[in-house]
C-alpha positions in Angstrom: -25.1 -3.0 9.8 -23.3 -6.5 10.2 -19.6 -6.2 10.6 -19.4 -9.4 7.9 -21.5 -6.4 5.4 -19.4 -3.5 6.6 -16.0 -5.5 5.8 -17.2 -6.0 2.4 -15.7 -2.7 0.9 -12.5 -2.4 2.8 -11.8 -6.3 1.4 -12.7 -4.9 -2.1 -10.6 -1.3 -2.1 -7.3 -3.5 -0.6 -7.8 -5.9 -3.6 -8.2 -3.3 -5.9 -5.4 -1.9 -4.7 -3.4 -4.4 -5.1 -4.3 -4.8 -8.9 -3.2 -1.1 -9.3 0.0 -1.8 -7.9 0.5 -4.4 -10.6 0.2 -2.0 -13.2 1.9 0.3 -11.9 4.9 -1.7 -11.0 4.9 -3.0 -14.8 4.8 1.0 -15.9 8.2 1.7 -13.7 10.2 -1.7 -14.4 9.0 -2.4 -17.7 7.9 0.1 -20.6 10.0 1.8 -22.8 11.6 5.2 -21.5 9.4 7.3 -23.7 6.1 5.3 -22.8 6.8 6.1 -19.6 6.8 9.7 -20.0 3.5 9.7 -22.0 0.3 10.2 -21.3 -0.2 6.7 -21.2 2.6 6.5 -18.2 1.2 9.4 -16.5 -2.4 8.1 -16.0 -0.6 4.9 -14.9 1.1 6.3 -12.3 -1.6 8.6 -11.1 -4.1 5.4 -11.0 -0.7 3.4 -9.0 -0.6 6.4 -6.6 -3.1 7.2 -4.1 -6.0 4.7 -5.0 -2.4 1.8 -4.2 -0.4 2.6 -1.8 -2.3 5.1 0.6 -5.6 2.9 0.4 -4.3 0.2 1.4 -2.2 1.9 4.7 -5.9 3.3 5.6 -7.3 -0.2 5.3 -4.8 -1.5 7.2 -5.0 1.0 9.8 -8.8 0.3 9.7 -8.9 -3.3 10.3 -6.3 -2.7 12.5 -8.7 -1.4 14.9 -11.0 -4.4 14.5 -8.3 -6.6 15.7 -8.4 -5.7 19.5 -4.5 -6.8 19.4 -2.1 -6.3 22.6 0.8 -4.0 22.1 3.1 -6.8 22.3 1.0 -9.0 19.4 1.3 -6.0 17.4 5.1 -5.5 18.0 5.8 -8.9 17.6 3.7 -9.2 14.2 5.4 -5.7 13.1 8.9 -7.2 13.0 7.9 -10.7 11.2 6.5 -8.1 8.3 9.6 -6.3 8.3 11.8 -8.7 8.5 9.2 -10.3 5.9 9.7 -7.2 4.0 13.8 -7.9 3.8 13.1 -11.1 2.7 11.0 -10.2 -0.1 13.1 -7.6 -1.3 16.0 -10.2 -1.2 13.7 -12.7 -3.8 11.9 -10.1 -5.8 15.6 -8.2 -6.6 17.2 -12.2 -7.0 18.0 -12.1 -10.7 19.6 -8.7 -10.1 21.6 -9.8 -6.9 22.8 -12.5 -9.0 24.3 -10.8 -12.2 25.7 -8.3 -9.2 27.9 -11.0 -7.3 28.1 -13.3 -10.6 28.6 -10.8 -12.9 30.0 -7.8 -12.1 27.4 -5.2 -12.3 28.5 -2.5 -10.9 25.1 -1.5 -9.1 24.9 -0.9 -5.0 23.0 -4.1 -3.8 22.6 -3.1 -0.4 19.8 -0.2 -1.9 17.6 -2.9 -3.0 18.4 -5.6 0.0 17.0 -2.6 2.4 15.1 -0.9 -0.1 11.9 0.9 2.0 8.8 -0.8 0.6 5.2 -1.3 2.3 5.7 -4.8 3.9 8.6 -3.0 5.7 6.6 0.1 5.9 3.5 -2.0 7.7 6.2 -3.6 10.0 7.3 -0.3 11.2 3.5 0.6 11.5 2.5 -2.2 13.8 5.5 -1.8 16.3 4.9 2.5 16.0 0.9 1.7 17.0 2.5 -0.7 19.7 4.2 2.5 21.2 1.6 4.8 20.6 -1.4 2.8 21.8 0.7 2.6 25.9 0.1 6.4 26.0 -2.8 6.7 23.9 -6.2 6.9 24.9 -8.7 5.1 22.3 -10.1 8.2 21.3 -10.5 8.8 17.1 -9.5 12.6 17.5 -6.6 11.6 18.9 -5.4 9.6 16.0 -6.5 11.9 13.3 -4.4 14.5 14.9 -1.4 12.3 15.1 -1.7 11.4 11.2 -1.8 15.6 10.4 1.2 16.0 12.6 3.4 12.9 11.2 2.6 14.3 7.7 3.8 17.6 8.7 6.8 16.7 9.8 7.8 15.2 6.7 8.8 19.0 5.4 11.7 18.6 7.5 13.4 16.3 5.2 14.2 16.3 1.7 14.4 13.2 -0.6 18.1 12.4 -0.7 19.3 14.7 2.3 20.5 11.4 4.0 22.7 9.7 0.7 25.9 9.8 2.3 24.8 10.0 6.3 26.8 7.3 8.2 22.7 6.0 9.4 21.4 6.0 5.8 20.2 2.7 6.0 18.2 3.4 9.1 17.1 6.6 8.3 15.7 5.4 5.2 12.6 3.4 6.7 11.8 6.0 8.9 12.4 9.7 7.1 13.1 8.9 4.2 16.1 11.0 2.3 17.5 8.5 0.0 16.9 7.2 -3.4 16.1 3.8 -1.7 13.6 5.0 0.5 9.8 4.4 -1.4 7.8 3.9 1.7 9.7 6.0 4.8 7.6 5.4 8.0 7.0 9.6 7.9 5.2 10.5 6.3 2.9 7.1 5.3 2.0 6.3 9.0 -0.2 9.2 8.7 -2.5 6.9 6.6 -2.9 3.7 8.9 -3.4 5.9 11.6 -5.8 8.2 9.7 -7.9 4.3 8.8 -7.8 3.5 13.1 -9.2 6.7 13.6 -12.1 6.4 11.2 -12.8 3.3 12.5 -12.9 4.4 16.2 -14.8 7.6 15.2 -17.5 4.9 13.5 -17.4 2.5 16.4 -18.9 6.2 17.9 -21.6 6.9 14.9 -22.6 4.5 12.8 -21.2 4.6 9.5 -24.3 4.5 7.9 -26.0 7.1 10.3 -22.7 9.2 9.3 -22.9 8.6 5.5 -26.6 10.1 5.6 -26.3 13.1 7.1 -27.0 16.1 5.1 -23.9 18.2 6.5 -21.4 15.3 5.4 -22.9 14.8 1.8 -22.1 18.8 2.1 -18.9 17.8 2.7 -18.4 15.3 -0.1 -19.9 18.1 -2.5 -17.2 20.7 -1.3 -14.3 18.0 -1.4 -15.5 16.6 -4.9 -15.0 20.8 -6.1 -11.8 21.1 -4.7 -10.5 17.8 -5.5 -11.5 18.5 -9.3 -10.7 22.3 -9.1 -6.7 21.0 -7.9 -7.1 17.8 -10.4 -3.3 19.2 -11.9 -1.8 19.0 -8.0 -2.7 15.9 -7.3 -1.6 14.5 -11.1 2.1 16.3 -10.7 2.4 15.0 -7.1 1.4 11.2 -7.8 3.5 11.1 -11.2 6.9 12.5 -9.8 7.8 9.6 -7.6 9.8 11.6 -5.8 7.5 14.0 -4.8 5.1 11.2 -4.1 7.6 9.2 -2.0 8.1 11.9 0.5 4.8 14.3 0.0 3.7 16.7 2.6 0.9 17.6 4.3 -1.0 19.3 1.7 -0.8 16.1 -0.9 -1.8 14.2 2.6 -4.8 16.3 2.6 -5.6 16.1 -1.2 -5.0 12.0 -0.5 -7.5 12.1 1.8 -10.2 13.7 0.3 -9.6 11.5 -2.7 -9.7 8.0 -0.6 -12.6 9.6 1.3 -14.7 9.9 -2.2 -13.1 7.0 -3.6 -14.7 4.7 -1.0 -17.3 6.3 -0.6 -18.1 5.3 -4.6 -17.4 2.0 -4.5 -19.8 1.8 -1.2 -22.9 3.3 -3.2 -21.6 1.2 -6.2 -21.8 -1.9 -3.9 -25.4 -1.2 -2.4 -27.4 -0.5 -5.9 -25.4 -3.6 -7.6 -25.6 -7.5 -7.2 -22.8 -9.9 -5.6 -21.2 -9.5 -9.2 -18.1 -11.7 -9.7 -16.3 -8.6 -9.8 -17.1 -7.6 -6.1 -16.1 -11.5 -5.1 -12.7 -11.1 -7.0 -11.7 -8.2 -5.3 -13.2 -8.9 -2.1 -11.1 -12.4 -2.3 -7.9 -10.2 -3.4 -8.3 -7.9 -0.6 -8.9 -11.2 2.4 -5.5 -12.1 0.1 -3.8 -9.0 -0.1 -0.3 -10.1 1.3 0.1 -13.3 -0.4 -0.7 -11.4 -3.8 1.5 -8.7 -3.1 4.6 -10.6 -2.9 3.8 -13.2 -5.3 3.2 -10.0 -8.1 6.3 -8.3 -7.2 8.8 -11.9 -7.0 7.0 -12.3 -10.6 7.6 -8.7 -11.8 11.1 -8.0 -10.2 12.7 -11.0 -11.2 11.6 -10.0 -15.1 12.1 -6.8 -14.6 16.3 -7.0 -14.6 15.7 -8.9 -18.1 12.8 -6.7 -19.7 13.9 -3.0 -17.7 12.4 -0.3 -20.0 11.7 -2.5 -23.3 8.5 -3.4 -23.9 5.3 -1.1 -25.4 1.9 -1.0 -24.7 0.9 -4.0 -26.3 3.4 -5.8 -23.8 2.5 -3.9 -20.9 -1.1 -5.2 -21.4 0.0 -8.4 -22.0 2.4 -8.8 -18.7 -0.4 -7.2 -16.8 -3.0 -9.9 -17.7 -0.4 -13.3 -17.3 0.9 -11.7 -14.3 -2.4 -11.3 -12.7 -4.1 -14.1 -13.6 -0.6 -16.5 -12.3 -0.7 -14.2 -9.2 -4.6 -14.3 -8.7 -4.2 -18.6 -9.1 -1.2 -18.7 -7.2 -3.2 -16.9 -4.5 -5.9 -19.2 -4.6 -4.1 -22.1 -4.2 -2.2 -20.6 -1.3 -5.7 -20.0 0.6 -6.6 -23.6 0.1 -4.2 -25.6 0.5 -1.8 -23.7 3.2 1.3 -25.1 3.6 1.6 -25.0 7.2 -1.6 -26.9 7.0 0.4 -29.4 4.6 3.1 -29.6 6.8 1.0 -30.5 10.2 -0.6 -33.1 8.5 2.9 -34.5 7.6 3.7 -34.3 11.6 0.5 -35.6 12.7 1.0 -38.9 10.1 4.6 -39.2 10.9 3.5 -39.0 14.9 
């Protein structure tokens, strides 16, 4: 297999992904209290959960290991994505920051300033693969085993065990235990370092030589059964946000059996289908996947201080579709007209 054909399907899950955390983000900031805790809020939080955020760590993890990257690139890029991360939480929190110091809400700005969200989550990753990768070997058992032990060790801490410590702010990215604290480095490093280590275990067997073995579509069968025999688990741990912020290492477990049949559909879904528009969309989203991430969530958390908990269904759909589609064009336009490009053309003509 081509490693143009076998990128395919990460590109497409990470811009699906990304669509999901749309939606899910509009569900949290925007509908009405009682929409929320429906039925309708429930499926959109379960839908936001482990097919958003956990994909795309794995995919990053997974590409990750394409990249070949020194431990210093990957330290270096790591804190540009957190600091990015700051930035981002500074402009998509702007409208709120502003009615703080402006006028006088009385709401703790520093908790959404340093709020602990996957750009900063990613940063952390990329200078924590930096470390492990100088006493690592490049094996993919090794890696596996790391992700089971950093989601363990997230049953040492509690939610909001670290409100009032004197290091809140720095324990926040990287256990956790505060209500700021979405994406903690333990235990969601598990899942980039659960993606390198699939990668390295295919670079080993070929993924489609793995795929068509007898004992691993076994395997699916048995996870399928227990995935739909503990449907309830996984629902209750992906709708209390709390929970799902700060799982363990069984919801790791149940995350990755889901993400391993998850892909694993849209891979067979891919192969017996045509180059439909919705495989390029996705695939284009996913090659995209930063630069529609933060353009979404400047878009949603700005209107989010205006619209918090007020609009229906019927909204919901519509916000989901504008914001998309402005996103999706925004995006577009970003990949084709850069503005760095912009600006060395600018140098070159003023030279």
């Amino acid at each position: 297999m081509k490693e143009k054909e076998r990128l395919e399907i990460p590109d497409i899950v990470k811009g699906l992904a990304v669509v999901l955390m749309v939606q899910v983000h509009l569900t949290e900031l925007f509908v009405r209290e009682d929409i929320y805790k429906s039925a309708f809020g429930i499926v959109s939080l379960f839908w936001g959960g482990i097919p958003a955020a956990p994909v795309f760590m794995v995919m990053m993890g997974y590409f990750l290991a394409f990249g070949k990257k020194s431990s210093s690139d990957m330290a270096k890029r790591g804190i540009r994505l957190f600091i990015g991360g700051i930035v981002l939480n500074i402009g998509l929190n702007a409208h709120l920051l502003y009615n703080i110091m402006f006028k006088g809400w009385e709401i703790n700005p520093w908790h959404y300033i340093f709020g602990v969200d996957i750009l900063t989550l990613a940063g952390l990753s990329l200078i924590s693969f930096a470390l492990v990768k100088t006493v690592m070997k490049n094996e993919y058992w090794q890696y596996l085993i790391l992700a089971l032990v950093i989601a363990a060790i997230s049953n040492l801490f509690t939610p909001t065990q670290f409100e009032a410590h004197p290091t809140n702010y720095v324990l926040a990215f990287l256990v956790g235990g505060t209500s700021w604290a979405y994406f903690p480095l333990i235990p969601w490093l598990a899942y980039p370092l659960l993606g390198y280590g699939f990668k390295l275990l295919t670079d080993k067997i070929p993924l489609y030589t793995l795929i068509q073995s007898i004992w691993i579509k076994i395997m699916f069968g048995v996870i399928a059964v227990i995935l739909i025999y503990s449907l309830q688990f996984g629902i209750d741990m992906s709708t209390n946000l709390s929970d799902y912020y700060h799982h363990d290492l069984l919801f790791f477990l149940w995350s990755t059996g889901f993400i391993i049949l998850w892909i694993y559909t849209f891979s067979y879904l891919k192969n017996i289908s045509s180059n439909t528009s919705f495989w390029v969309f996705f695939k284009f989203l996913g090659k995209n996947v930063t630069t529609f991430y933060v353009l979404q969530w400047l878009i949603i958390g700005n209107l989010g201080t205006v619209l918090f908990q007020t609009q229906d269904i019927t909204d919901w759909v519509f916000w989901f579709f504008i914001i998309s589609i402005v996103a999706t064009v925004l995006t577009y336009l970003w990949a084709k007209y850069p503005m760095k490009n912009t600006i060395l053309k600018k140098k070159r003509i003023s030279a």
